[in-house]
C-alpha positions in Angstrom: 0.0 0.0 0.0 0.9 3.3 -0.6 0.3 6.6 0.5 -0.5 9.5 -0.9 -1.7 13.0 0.0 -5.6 14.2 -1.4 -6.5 17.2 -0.6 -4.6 17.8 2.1 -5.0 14.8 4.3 -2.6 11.6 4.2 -4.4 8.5 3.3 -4.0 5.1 2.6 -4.3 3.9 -1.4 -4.0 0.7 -3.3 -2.3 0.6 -6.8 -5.0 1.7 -8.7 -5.6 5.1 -6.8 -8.4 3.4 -4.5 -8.3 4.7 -1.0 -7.9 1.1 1.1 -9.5 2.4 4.7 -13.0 4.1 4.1 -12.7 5.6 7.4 -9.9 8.1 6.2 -12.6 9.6 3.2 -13.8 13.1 3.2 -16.0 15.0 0.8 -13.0 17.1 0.5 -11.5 14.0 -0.7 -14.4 13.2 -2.8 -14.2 16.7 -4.9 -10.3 16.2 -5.1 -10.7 12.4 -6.3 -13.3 13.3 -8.7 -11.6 16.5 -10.1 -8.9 13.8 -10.5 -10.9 12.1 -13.3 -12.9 14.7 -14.9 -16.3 14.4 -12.9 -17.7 18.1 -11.6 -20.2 16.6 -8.6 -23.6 17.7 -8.9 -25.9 16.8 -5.8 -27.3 13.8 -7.9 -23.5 12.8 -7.8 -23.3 13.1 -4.0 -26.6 11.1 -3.2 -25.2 8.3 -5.1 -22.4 8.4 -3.2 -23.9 8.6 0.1 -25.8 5.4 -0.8 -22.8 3.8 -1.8 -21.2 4.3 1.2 -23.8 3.9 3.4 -24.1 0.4 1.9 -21.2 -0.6 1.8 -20.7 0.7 5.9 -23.6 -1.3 5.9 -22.6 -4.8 4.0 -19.3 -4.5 4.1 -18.9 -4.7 0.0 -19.0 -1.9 -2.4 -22.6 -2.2 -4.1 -22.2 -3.2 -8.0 -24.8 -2.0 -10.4 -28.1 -4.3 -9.9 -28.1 -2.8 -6.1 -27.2 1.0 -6.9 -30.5 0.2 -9.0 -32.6 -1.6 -6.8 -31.5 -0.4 -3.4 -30.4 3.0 -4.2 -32.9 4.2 -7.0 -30.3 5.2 -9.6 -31.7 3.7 -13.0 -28.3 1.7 -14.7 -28.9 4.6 -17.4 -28.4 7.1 -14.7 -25.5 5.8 -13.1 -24.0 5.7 -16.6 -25.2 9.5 -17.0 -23.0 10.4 -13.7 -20.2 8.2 -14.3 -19.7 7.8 -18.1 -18.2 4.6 -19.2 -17.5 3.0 -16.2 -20.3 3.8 -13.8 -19.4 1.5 -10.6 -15.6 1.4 -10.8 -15.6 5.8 -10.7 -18.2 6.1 -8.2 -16.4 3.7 -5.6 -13.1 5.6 -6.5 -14.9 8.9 -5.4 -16.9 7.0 -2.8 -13.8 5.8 -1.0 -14.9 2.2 -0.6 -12.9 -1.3 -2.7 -13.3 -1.2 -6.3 -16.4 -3.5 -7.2 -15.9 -7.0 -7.4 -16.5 -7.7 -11.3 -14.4 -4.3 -12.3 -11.6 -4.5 -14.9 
């Protein structure tokens, strides 16, 4: 593990930019990270990412697309609306939570 600084705090990251303890997450962090990869955070944006890590606080994995929809109530269209292209794999990295299980 590595770490690295986001906007201003010190926090733990894996390889891929993905921070590893969800604990050390801000929304300061969240606009940094998101900034990071093109994405300007609308509060559509942030409710999704409230869910996400609520769940995953919650079930202890990062939701993947079928429970964003069914749990959450972000369409699949929507999700792919906030995060273009890859809609689970961005929204964790913002979120602070593991990259889904499934994502390349």
């Amino acid at each position: 593990m590595t770490t690295a600084t986001i906007a201003g705090a010190e926090v733990q990251i894996d390889d891929e930019g993905f921070l590893t303890d969800a604990t050390e997450w801000t929304e300061d962090i969240a606009r940094q990270l998101a900034a990071n990869i093109g994405i300007e955070l609308t509060d559509r944006h942030w409710d999704m990412i409230r869910f996400i890590r609520d769940d995953y606080a919650a079930n202890g994995v990062t939701p993947g697309t079928r429970r964003v929809q069914a749990s959450g109530g972000f369409a699949t269209k929507e999700q792919f609306e906030l995060f273009p292209k890859k809609p689970q794999k961005k929204s964790a990295y913002i979120a602070g939570v593991p990259k889904p299980a499934g994502c390349v």
